[in-house]
C-alpha positions in Angstrom: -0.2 0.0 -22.4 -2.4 2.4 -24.7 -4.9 3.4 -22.7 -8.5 4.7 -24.1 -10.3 5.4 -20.8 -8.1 6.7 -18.5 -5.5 9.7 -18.2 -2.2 8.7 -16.2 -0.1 10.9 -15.5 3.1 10.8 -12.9 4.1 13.5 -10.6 7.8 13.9 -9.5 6.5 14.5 -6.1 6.2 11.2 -5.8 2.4 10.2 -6.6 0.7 9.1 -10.1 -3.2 10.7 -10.6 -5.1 7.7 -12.6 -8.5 10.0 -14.4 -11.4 8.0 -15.7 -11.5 9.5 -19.6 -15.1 8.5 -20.6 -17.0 12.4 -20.0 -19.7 12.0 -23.1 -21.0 9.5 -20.6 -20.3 10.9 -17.1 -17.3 7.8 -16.9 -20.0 5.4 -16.9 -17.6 2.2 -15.7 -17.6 -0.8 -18.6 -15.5 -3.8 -18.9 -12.8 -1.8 -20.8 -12.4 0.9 -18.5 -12.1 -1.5 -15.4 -9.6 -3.4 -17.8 -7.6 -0.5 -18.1 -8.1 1.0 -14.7 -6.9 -2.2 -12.7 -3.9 -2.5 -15.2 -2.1 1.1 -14.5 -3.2 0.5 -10.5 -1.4 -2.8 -11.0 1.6 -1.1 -13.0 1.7 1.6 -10.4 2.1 -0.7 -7.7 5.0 -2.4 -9.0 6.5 1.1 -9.7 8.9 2.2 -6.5 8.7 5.6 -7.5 5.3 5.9 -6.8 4.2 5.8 -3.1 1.0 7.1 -3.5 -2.2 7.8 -6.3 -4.9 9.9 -6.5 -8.2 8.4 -8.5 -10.8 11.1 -10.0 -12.8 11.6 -12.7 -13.8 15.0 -13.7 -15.8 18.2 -12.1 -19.1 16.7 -13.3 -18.8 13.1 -12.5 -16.3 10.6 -10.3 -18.4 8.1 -11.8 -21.7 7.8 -12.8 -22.2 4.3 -12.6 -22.0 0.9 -14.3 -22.1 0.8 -18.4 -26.1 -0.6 -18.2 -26.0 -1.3 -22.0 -23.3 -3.7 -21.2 -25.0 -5.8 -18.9 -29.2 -4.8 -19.8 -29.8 -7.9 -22.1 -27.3 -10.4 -20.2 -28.9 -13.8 -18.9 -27.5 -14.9 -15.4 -25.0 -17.4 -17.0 -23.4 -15.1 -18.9 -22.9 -12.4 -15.9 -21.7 -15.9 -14.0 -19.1 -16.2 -17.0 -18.7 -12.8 -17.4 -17.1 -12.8 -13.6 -17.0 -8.6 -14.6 -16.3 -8.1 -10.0 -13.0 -10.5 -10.2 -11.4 -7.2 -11.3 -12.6 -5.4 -8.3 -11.3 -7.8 -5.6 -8.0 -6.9 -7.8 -7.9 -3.5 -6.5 -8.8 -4.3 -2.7 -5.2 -5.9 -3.5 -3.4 -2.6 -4.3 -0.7 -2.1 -1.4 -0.3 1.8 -2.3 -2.7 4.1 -0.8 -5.0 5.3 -3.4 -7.2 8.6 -3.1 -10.2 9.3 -4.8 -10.4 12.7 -5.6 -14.8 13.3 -6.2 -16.4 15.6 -8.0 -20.0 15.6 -9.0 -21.6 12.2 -9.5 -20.6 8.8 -7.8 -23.1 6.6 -8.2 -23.5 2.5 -8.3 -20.2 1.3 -9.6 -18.5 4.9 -9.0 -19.5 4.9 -5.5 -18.3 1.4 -5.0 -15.5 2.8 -6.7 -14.8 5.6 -4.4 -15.5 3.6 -1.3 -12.5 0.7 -2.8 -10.2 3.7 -2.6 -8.3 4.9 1.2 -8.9 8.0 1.9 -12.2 10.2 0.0 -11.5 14.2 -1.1 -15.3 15.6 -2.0 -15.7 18.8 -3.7 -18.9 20.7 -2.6 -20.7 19.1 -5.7 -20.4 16.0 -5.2 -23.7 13.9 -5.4 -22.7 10.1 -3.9 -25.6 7.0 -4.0 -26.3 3.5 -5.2 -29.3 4.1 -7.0 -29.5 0.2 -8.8 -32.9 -0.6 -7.2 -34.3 1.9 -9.5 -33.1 -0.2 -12.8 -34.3 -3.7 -10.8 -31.0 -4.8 -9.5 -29.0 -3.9 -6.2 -25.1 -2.8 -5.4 -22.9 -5.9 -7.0 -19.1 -4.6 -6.8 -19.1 -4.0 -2.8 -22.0 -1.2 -2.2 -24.1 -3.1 0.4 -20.6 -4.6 2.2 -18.5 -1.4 1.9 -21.7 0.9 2.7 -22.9 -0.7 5.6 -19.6 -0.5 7.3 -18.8 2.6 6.3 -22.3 4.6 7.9 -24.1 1.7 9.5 -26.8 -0.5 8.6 -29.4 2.2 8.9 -28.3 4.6 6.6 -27.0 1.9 4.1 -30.5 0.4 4.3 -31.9 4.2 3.2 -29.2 4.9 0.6 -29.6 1.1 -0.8 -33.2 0.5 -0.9 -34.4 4.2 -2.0 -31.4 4.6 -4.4 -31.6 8.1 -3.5 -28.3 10.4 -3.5 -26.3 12.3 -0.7 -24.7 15.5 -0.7 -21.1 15.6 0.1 -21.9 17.2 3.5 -23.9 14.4 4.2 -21.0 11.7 3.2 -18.7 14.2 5.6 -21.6 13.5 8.4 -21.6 9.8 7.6 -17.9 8.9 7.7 -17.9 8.4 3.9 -15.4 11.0 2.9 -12.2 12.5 4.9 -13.2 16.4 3.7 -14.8 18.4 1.4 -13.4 21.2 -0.3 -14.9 24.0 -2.9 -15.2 22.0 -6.4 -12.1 24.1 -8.0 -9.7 22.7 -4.8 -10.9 19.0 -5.0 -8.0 17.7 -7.1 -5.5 19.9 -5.6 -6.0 19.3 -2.0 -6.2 15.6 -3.4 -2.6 15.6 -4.9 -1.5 17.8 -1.6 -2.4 15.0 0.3 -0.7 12.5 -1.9 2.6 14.4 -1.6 2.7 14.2 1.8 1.7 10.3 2.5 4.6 10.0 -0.7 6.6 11.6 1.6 6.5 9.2 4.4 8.9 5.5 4.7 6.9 3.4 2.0 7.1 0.0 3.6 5.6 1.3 7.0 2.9 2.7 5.0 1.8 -0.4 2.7 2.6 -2.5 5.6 -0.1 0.2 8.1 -2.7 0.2 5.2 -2.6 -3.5 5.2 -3.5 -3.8 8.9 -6.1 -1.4 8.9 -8.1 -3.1 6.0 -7.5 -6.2 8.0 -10.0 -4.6 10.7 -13.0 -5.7 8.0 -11.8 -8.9 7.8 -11.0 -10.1 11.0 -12.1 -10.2 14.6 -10.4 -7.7 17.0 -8.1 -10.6 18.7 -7.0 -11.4 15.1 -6.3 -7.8 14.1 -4.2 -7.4 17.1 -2.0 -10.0 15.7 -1.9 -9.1 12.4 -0.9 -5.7 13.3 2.0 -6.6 15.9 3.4 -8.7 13.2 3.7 -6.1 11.0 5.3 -4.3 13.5 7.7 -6.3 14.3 8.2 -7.1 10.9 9.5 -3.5 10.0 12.8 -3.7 12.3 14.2 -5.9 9.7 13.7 -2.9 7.1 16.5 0.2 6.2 13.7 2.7 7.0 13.2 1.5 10.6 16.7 2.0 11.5 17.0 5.8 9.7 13.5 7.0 11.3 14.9 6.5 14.4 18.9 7.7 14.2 17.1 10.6 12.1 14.8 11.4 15.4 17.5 11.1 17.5 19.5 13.1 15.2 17.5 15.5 15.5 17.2 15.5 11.3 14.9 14.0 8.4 15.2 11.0 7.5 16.3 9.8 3.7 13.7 7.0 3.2 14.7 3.7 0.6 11.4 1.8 0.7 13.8 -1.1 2.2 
């Protein structure tokens, strides 16, 4: 696929690094750029090589939000028809572990963004909010479900209904990013961490991702379950049986993703 909005580009380490490609508009997030964003995810999922991605934008913006030309004059049947979030619930579906990698702005739909991804690297720049009640509207791809259970129904009630922005250190506080790094390490300590989750037995870690996003979903008893089953489930793989002769071998293991 020709892409027009997004960079992809494959590392032999192990790990692909997906860049939103709109900066004359701060990769403001339309219909084409989801298209083509959930189309490599999708193509990178299916690809055995790659066990991990990083997601970014560029120094001065993750994301700056949604398109609002797209969507200023739309009635409420066509946003009904339009069904623009169906692509979202697409990437909640991505087994690999996907990094954003945030720099500068992240707001509305790149904050929603960010918050679909695993794991959040934030330079020291980064500016992260859900401003939409300032343009009439409110969070529509995940903000007010994501937020809340990310830093609590308090703080997602300030960030929501003032619109108003975070620093990064103030994410890092909250539980809404994993570090933050100066802006000119953001992408690198990104693509370090990459390399080392590409590094580990593939199955085991789609199969671990998929019980820890099962938390949200689920009551504790049911988590439980869900995550003993998956346990169980990875004695019947190759990896299982070298990560353990390898340990007792004292030696690394050689991981298949089987």
């Amino acid at each position: 696929m020709d892409y027009q909005f997004i960079l992809l580009t494959r590392d032999p380490a192990g790990f692909a690094v997906v860049q939103l490609n709109r900066p004359d508009v701060l990769n403001a997030i339309n219909r084409k750029l989801m298209e083509e964003l959930v189309a490599a995810l999708e193509g990178l999922d299916e690809d055995e090589n790659i066990r991990c991605i990083v997601l970014t934008g560029n120094e001065k913006a993750f994301a700056a939000g949604a398109d609002i030309k797209e969507m200023s004059d739309a009635s409420t049947v066509e946003m009904l028809l339009r069904d623009q979030f169906a692509r979202w619930d697409r990437i909640r579906k991505i087994k690999t572990p996907i990094i954003a990698a945030v720099s500068g702005f992240a707001l509305g739909g790149g904050c929603e963004l960010m918050m679909a991804c695993d794991i959040v690297i934030a330079s020291e720049t980064a500016r992260i909010g859900q401003p939409e009640i300032n343009i009439g509207v409110m969070p529509g791809a995940g903000g007010t479900q994501r937020l809340t259970r990310a830093v609590g129904k308090t703080k997602a009630m300030e960030m929501v209904l003032t619109g108003k922005m975070i620093s990064a250190q103030e994410a890092l506080q909250w539980g809404l990013v994993n570090k933050v790094v100066p802006v000119e390490f953001y992408l690198e300590e990104a693509k370090s961490l990459a390399t080392e989750i590409a590094q580990k037995p593939p199955l085991a870690v789609r199969l671990a991702k998929e019980a820890i996003l099962k938390a949200f979903d689920t009551t504790i008893e049911g988590g439980l379950e869900f995550e003993r089953k998956n346990f169980y489930l990875l004695f019947a793989s190759e990896d299982q049986k070298e990560g353990m002769k390898a340990f007792s071998e004292k030696r690394k293991a050689q991981w298949k993703g089987r």
